[in-house]
C-alpha positions as CSV (number, residue, x, y, z in Angstrom):
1,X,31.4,28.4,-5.5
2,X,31.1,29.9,-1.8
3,X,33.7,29.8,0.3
4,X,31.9,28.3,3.0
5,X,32.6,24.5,4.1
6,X,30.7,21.9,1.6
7,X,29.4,19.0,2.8
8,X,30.5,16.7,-0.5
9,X,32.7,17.4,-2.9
10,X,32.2,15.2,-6.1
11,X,35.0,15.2,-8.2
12,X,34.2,13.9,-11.7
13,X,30.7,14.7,-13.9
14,X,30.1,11.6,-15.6
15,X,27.0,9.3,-14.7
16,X,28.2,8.1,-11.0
17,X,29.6,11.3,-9.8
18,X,26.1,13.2,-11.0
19,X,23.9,10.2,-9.5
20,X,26.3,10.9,-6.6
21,X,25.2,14.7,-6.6
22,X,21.6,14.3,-8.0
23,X,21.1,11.9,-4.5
24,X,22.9,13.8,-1.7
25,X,20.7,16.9,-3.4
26,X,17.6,15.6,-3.2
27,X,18.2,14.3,0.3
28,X,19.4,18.3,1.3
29,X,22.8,17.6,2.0
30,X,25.2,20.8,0.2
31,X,26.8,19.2,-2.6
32,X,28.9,20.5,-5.0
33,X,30.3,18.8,-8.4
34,X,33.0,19.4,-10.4
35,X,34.0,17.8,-14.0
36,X,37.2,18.5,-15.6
37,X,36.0,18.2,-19.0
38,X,34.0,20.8,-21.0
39,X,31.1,19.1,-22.1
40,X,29.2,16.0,-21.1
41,X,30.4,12.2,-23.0
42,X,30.0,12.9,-26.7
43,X,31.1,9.3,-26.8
44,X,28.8,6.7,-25.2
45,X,31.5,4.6,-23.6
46,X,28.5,2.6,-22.0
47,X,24.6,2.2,-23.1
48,X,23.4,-1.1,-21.3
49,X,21.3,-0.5,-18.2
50,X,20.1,-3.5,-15.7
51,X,16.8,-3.2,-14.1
52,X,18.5,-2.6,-10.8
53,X,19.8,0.9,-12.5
54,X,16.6,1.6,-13.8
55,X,14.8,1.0,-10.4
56,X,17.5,3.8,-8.7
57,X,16.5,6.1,-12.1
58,X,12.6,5.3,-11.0
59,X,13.3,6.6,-7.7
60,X,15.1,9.7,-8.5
61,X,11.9,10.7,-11.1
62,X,14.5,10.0,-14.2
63,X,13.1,6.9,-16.0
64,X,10.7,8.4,-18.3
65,X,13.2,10.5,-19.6
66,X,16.0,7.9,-19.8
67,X,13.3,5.7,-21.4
68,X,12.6,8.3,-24.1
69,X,16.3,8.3,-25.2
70,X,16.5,4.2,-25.1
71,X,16.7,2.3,-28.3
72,X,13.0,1.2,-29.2
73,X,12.4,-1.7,-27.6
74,X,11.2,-4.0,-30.9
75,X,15.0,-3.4,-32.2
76,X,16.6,-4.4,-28.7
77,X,15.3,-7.8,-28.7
78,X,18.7,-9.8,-28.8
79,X,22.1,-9.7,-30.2
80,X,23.3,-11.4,-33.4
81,X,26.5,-12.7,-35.4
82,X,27.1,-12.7,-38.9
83,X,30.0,-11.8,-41.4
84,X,28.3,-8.6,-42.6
85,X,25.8,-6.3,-41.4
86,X,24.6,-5.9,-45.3
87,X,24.0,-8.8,-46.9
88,X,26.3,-11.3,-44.8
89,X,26.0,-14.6,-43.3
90,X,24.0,-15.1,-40.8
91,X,25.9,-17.1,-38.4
92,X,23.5,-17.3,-35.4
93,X,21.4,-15.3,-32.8
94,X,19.4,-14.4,-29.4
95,X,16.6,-13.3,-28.8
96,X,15.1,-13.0,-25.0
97,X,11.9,-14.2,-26.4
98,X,13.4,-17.3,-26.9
99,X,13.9,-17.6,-23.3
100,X,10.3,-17.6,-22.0
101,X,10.8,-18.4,-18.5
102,X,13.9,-16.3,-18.4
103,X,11.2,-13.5,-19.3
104,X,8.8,-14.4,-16.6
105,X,11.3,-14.8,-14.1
106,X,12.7,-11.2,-15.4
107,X,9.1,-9.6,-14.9
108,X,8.7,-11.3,-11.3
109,X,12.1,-9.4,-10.2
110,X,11.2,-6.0,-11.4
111,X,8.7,-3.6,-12.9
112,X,11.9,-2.2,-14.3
113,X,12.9,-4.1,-18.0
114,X,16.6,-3.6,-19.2
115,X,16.8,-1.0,-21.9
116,X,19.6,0.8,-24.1
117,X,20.2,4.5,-23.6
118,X,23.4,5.6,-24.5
119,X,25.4,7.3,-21.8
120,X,25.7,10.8,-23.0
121,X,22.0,10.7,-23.0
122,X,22.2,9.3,-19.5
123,X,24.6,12.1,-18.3
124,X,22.7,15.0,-20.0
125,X,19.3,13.8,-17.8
126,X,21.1,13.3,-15.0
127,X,22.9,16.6,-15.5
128,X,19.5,18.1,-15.6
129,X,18.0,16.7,-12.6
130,X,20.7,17.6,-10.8
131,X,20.2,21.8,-11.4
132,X,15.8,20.8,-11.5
133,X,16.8,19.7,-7.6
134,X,18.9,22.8,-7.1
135,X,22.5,21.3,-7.4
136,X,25.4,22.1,-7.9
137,X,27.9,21.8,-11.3
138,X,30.6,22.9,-12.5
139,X,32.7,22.1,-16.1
140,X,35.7,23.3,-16.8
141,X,37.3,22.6,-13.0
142,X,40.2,20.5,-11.9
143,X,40.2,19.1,-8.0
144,X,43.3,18.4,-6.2
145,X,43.4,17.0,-2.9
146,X,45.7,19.1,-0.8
147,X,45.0,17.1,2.9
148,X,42.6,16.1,5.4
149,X,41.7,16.1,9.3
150,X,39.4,14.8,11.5
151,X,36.7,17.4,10.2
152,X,37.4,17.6,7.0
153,X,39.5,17.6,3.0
154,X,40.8,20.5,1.7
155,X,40.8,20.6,-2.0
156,X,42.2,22.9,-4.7
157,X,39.9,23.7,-7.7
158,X,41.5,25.1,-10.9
159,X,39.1,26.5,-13.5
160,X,39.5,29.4,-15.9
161,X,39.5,32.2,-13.5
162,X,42.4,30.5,-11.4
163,X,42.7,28.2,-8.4
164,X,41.2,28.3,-4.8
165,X,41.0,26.2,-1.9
166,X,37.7,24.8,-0.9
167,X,36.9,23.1,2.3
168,X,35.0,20.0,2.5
169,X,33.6,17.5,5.3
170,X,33.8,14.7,2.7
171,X,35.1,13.9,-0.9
172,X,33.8,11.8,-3.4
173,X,36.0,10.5,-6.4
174,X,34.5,9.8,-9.3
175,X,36.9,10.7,-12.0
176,X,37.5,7.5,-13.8
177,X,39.7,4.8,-15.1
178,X,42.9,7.2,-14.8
179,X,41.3,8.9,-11.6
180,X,44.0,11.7,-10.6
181,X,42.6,10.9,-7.5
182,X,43.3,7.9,-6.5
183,X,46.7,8.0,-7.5
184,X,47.3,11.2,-5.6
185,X,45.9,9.3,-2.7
186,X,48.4,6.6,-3.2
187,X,45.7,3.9,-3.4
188,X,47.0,0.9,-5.5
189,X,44.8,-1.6,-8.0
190,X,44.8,-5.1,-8.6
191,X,44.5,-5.5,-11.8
192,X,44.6,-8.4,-14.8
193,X,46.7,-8.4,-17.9
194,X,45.5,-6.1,-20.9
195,X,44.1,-8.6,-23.3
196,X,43.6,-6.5,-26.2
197,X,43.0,-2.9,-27.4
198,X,39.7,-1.5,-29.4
199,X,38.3,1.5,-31.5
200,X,35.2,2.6,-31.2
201,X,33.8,4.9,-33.8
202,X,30.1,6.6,-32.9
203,X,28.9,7.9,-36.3
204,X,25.7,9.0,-38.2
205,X,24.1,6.6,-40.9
206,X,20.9,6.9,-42.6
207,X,21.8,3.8,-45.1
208,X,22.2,1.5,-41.7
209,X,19.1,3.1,-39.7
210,X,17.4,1.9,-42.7
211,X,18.2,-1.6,-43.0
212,X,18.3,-1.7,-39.5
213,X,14.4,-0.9,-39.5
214,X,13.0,-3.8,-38.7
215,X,16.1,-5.8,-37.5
216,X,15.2,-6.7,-33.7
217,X,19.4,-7.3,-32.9
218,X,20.3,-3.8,-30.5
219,X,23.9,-5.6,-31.2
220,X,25.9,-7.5,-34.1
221,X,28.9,-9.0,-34.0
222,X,30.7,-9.0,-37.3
223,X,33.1,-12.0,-37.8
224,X,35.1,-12.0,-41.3
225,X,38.6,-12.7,-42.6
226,X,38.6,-9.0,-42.8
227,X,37.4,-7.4,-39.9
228,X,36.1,-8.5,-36.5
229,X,33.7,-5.5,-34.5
230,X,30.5,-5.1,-33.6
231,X,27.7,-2.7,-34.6
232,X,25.3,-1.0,-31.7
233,X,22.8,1.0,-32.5
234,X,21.6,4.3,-31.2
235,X,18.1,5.3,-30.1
236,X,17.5,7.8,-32.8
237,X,18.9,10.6,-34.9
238,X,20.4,7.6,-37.3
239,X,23.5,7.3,-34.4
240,X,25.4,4.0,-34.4
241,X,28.5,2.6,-33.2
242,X,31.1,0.4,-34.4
243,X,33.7,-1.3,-32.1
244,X,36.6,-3.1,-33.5
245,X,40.2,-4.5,-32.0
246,X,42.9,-1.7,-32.5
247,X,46.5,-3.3,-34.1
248,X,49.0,-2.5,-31.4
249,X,51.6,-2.5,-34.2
250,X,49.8,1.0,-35.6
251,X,50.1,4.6,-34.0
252,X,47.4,6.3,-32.4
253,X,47.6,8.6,-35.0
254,X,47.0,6.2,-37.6
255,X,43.2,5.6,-36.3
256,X,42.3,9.0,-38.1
257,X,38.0,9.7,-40.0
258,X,39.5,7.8,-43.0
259,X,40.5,5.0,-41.4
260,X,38.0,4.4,-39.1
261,X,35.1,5.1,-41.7
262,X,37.5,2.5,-44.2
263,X,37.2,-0.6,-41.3
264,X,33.8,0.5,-41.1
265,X,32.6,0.1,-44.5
266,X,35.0,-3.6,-44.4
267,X,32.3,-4.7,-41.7
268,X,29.2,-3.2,-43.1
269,X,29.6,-4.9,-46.4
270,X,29.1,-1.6,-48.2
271,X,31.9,0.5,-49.4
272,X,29.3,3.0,-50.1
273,X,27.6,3.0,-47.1
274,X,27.4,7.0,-45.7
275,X,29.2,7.6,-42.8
276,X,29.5,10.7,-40.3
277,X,32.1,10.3,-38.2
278,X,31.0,12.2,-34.7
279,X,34.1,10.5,-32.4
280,X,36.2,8.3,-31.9
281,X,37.8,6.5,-28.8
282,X,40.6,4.6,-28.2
283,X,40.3,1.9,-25.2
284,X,41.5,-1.1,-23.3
285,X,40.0,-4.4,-22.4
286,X,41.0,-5.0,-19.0
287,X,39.7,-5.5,-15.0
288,X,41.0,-3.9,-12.3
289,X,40.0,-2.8,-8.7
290,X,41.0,-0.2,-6.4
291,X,43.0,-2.3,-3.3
292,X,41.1,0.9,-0.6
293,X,37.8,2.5,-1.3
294,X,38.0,4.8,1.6
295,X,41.3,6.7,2.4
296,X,39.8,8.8,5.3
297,X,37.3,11.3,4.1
298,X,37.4,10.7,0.4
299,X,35.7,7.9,-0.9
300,X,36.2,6.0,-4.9
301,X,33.1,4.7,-6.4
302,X,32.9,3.9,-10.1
303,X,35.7,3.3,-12.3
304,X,37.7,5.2,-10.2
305,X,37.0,2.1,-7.7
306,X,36.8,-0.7,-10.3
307,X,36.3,-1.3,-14.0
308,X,35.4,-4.5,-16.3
309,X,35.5,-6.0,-19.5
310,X,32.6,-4.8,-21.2
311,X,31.0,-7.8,-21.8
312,X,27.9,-8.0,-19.8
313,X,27.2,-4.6,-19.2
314,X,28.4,-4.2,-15.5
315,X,30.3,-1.1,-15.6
316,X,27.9,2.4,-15.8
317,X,25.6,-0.2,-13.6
318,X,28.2,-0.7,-10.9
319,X,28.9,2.7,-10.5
320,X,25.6,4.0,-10.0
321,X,24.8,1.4,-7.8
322,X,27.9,2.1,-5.6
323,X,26.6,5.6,-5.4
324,X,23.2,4.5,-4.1
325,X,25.1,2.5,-1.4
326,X,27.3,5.2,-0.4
327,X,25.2,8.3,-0.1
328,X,22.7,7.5,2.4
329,X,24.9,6.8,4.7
330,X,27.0,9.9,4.4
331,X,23.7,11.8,4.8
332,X,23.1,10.0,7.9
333,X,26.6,11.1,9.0
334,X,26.3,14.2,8.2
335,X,23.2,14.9,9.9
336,X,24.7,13.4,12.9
337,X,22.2,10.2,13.1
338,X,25.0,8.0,12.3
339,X,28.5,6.4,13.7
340,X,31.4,7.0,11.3
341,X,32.1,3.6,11.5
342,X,28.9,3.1,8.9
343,X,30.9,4.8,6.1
344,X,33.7,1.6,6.7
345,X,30.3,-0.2,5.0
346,X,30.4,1.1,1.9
347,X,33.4,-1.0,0.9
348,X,32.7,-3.5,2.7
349,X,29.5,-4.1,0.3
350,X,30.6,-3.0,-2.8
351,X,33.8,-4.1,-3.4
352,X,32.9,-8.2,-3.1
353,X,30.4,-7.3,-5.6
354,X,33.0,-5.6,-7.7
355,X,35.0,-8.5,-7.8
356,X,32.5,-11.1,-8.7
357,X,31.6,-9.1,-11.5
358,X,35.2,-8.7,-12.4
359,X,35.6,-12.7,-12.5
360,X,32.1,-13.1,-14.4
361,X,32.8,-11.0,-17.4
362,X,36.7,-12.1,-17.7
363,X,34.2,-15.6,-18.2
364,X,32.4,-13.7,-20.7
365,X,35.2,-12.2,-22.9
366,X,36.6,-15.5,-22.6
367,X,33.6,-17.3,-23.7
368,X,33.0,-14.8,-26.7
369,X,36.6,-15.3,-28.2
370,X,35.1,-18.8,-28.9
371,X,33.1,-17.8,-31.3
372,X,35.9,-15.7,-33.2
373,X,35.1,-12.2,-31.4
374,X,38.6,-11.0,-30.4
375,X,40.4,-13.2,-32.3
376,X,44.0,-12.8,-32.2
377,X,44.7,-14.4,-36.0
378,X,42.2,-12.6,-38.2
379,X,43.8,-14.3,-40.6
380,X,42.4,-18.1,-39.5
381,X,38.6,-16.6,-40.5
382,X,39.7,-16.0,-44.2
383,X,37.4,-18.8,-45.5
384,X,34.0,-17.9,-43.6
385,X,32.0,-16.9,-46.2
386,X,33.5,-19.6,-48.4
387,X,32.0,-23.1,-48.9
388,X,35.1,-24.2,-47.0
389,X,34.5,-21.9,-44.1
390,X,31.3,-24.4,-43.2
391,X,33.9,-25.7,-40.1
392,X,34.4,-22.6,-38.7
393,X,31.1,-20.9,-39.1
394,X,29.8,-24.4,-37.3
395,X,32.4,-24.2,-34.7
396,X,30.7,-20.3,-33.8
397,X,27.6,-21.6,-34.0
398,X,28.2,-24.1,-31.8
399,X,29.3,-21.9,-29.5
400,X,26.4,-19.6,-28.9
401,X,24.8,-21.1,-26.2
402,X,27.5,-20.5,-24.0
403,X,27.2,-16.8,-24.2
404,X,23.8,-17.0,-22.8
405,X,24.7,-16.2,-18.9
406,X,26.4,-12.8,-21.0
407,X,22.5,-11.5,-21.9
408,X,20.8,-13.3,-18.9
409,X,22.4,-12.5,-15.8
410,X,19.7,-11.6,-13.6
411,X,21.1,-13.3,-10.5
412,X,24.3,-11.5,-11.1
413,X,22.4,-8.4,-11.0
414,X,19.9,-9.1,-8.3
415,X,20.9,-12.1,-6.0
416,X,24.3,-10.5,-4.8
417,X,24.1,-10.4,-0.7
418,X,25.9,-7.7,0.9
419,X,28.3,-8.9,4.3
420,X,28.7,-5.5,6.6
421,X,28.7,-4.5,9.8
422,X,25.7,-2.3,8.5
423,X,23.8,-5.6,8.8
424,X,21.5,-7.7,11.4
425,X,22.5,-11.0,11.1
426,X,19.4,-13.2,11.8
427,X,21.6,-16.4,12.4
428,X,20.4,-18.4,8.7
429,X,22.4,-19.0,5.4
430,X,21.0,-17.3,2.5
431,X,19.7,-18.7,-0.9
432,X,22.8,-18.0,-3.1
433,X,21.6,-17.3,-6.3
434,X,23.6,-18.2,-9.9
435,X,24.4,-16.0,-12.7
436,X,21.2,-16.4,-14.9
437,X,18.9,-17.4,-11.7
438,X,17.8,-14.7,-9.7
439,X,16.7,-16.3,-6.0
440,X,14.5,-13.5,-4.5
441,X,15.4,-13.7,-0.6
442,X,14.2,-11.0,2.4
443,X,17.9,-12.5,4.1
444,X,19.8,-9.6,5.5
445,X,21.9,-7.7,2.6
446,X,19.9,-9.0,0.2
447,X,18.0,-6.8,-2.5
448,X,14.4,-6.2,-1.0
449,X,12.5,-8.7,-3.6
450,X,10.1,-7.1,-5.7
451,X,6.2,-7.5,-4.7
452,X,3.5,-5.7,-6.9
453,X,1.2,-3.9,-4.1
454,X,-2.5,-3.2,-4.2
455,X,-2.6,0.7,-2.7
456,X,-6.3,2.3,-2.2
457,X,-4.6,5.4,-2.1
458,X,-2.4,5.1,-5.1
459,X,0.9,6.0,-3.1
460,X,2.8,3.3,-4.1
461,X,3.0,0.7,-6.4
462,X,5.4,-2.1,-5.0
463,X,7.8,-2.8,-2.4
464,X,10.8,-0.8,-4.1
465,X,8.7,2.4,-3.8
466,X,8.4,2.1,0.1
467,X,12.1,2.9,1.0
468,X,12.1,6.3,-0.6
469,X,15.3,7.5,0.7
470,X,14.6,6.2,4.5
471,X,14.3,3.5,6.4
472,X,11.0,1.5,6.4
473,X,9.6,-1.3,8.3
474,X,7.8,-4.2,5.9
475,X,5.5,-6.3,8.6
476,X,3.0,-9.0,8.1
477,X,-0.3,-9.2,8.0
478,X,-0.6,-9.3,11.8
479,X,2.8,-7.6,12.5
480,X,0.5,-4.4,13.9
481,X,2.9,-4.0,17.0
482,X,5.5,-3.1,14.7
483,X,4.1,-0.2,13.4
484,X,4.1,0.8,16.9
485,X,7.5,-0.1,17.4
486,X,8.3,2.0,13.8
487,X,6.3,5.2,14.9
488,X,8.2,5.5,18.3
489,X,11.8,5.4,16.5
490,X,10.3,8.3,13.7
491,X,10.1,5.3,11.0
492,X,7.1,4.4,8.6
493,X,5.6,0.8,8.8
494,X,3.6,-1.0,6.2
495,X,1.8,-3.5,7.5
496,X,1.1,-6.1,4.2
497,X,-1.9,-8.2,4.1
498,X,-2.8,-10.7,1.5
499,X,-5.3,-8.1,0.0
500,X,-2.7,-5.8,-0.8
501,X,-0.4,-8.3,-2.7
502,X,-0.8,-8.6,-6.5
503,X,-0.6,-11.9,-8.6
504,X,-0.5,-14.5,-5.8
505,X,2.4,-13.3,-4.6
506,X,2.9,-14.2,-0.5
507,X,4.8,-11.5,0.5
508,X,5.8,-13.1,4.2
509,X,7.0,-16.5,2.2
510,X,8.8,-14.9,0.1
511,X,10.7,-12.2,2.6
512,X,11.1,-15.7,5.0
513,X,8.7,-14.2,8.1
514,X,5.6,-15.7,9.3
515,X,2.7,-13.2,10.0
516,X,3.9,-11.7,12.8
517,X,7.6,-10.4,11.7
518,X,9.0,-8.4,9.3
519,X,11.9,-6.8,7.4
520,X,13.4,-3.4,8.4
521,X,14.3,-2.0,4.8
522,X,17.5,0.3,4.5
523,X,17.3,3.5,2.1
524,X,19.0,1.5,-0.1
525,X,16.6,-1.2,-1.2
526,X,18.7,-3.5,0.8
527,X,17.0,-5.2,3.5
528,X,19.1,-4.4,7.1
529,X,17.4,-6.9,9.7
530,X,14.7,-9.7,9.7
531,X,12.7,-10.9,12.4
532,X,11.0,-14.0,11.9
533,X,8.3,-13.7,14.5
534,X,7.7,-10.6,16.6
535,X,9.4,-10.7,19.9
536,X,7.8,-9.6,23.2
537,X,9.0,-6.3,22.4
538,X,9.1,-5.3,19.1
539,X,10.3,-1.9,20.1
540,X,13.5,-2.7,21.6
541,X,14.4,-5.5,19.1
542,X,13.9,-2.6,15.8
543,X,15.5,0.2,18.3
544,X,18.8,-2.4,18.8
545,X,18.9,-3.4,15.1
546,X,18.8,0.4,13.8
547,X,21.4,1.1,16.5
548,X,23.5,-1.2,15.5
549,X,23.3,-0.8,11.2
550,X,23.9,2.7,12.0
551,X,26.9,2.0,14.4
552,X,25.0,4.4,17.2
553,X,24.3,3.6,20.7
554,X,20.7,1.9,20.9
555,X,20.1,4.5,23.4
556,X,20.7,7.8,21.7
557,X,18.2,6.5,19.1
């Protein structure tokens, strides 16, 4: 590394802090990551990814690799229970298909379907991207923040030649659950009570790849008088994972290759079954975020800003998502096009949605332990695959349709509406949406909603390719004077007419403009301002709103 000032420092390597760097790289801004660990994630500590993840991954040219590494999509239909994986009972499932409107609805909100692709897979094509776009990476390397200014964070990095001091206008931690940090930066959490330990064990099997052939469940919960855990399989190379609760009363030590691949074999239903044993990891179930996400120039996103229970998937999404939030507008800073008062923003948008997903999977995890998952007396589950466990297996089955807004959560992933001063308020109360209903909305903060487009030139498919890493205008059919308006202020402007809309879809109905306004579209995806109707002059009505999301005198603009 030069000894020159950076522009961004990323501390931590895993999937935010290289979406983190992969972004800021493509948009030409110098940044520089560093991961104290040498390797990548040989355990996937997350695998789950929304559409909203997989619309950033579009973006950034990743999703056809990331596909590639996903879990075939015929076995990720849905999620099952049953007392063994092998021969077991079957105590009850879901499958998306069984939703079909839930499907529909799911296809309407993005060209982007949920998919499995373990996070070590995730990290290696990010990791790749990132040195494709001329990055910057570095393993091995410990960062220490020694102090900041006004113009900048000074930072020590300790790798194996020794330790130097690097200057940097801006810092960006993304170094985890534990992150060094935060706590160096004095930043407290608030947090919930631990309610339980696991294991996780990610091993080879060719005897469960092969009954697993034609299973369609990406997930089963295993519920027995012996064991509770969960299976999870892996895209290919016969990879699985088993998750089970650790016993607080045993050492760490005690969770050695024998007996992990022991508890294993209990939930499988085979004592013969082969296992590999490639890791093993030891974690808590608990929630927790980060009371600042700013501290001057250094910034938290990611776990090092908040984590979850696992159930729902929200974690690895969060993150990356925070990242796409944060880093255009340190770009804009940087380049001197934008207030530092933008960058108070960031957690002004993230960390509500933080929370909310905090409180929604605590409802999950305590939704599952009603169907025996987690259970904290083992012991109570002895008779399950008795004849006089028929109470119990009815009382799980029962069960299962609350567990339902766990797998369909598209309003949770979509429908959340950012408050900010990097906003336009346009005066109206948005359309909230729930957990499992996603209510597409072109209200300030929302999401941008998804509309298929028609292009003769082939340049773009929908409204979520338009943005590409700027700010664009969306105007109606007859909202010509706003391309004007968009041209004068260096911005592009798509004027959308009924021709270019595919399936039906009214694009000005649907964004809440008649045929004369439109939508001013941040890089994020996130829509900044709406205009109803075009005003007598469009230009000073777009040239105020952009002044004012990016905290800049209208004037200067």
């Amino acid at each position: 590394m030069n000894q020159k000032q950076l522009d961004v420092l990323i501390i931590g390597g895993g999937p935010v802090g290289l979406s983190t760097a992969l972004q800021l790289t493509r948009l030409g801004i110098d940044a520089w990551c560093v991961e104290r660990r040498a390797t990548h994630s040989r355990h996937p500590k997350a695998g789950g990814l929304h559409p909203r993840t997989l619309e950033l991954f579009r973006q950034w040219d990743i999703i056809d690799a990331v596909r590639s590494e996903a879990v075939p999509s015929h076995q990720a239909e849905g999620f099952r229970w049953a007392t063994r994986f092998v021969g077991g009972i079957h105590l009850g499932h879901i499958l998306f298909a069984d939703d079909a409107e839930a499907l529909a609805e799911a296809g309407e909100a993005s060209p982007e379907p949920a998919c499995f692709t373990p996070q070590d897979e995730v990290e290696a094509i990010l990791h790749q991207a990132l040195l494709r776009a001329g990055g910057h990476y570095a393993f091995n390397t410990t960062a220490e923040i020694l102090g900041q200014d006004e113009d900048g964070v000074d930072v020590a990095l300790t790798d194996e030649s020794g330790t130097r001091t690097v200057r940097t206008r801006y810092a960006v931690a993304a170094d985890g659950v534990r992150s060094r940090t935060r706590d160096a930066l004095g930043i407290m959490e608030t947090t919930s009570p631990v309610f339980g330990e696991s294991v996780g064990v990610y091993f080879h099997s060719r005897r469960l790849t092969q009954i697993g052939e034609n299973s369609p469940y990406a997930l089963s919960w295993i519920i027995n008088g012996d064991i509770v855990g969960s299976f999870a399989r892996g895209p290919k190379n016969n990879k699985w994972i088993f998750n089970f609760a650790r016993d607080p009363q045993l050492p760490d030590s005690a969770y050695d290759e024998s007996f992990c691949t022991a508890r294993l074999r209990e939930a499988a239903g085979d004592p013969d079954v082969d296992v590999d044993v490639i890791s093993i990891l030891r974690w808590r179930h608990e929630a927790a975020v980060a009371d600042s996400w700013r501290a001057g120039r250094v910034f938290l996103v990611g776990d090092s800003a908040h984590r979850f229970p696992p159930h729902g998937g929200f974690g690895m999404n969060s993150g990356v998502q925070d990242s796409a939030n944060l880093v255009w507008k340190l770009a804009r800073v940087l380049r001197g096009t934008a207030g530092d008062d933008l960058l108070d923003s960031y957690e002004q948008e993230r960390k509500p949605v933080a929370e909310y997903n905090i409180e929604q999977c605590l409802i999950n995890t305590e939704r599952l332990k009603a169907t025996g998952f987690m259970v904290s007396e083992p012991s109570e589950l002895t008779t399950i695959e008795l004849p006089e466990g028929e109470k119990i297996r009815r009382r799980i089955t029962e069960s299962l349709p609350a567990q339902h807004e766990q797998f369909r959560s598209a309003g949770q992933q979509f429908g959340f509406i950012y408050r900010s001063s990097a906003l336009v308020g346009d005066g109206t109360e948005p359309q909230h949406s729930t957990v499992s209903d996603y209510r597409p909305t072109g209200h300030p903060g929302a999401r941008a909603p998804y509309v298929r487009l028609q292009d003769p030139t082939g340049e773009f498919e929908s409204t979520l390719d338009l943005p590409a890493g700027d700010f664009v205008v969306l105007a109606g059919q007859t909202g010509q004077a706003w391309s004007r308006a968009a041209e004068s202020l260096g911005l592009r402007c798509v004027v959308i007419s009924p021709a270019m809309t595919a399936g039906g879809t009214s694009f000005e109905s649907l964004y809440g403009i008649d045929a004369t306004g439109a939508v001013l579209v941040r890089p994020d995806g996130h829509v900044g301002m709406r205009v109803h109707t075009a005003p007598s002059n469009p230009e000073a009505v777009l040239r105020a709103g952009l002044g004012q999301i990016l905290s800049r005198p209208a004037a200067t603009l």
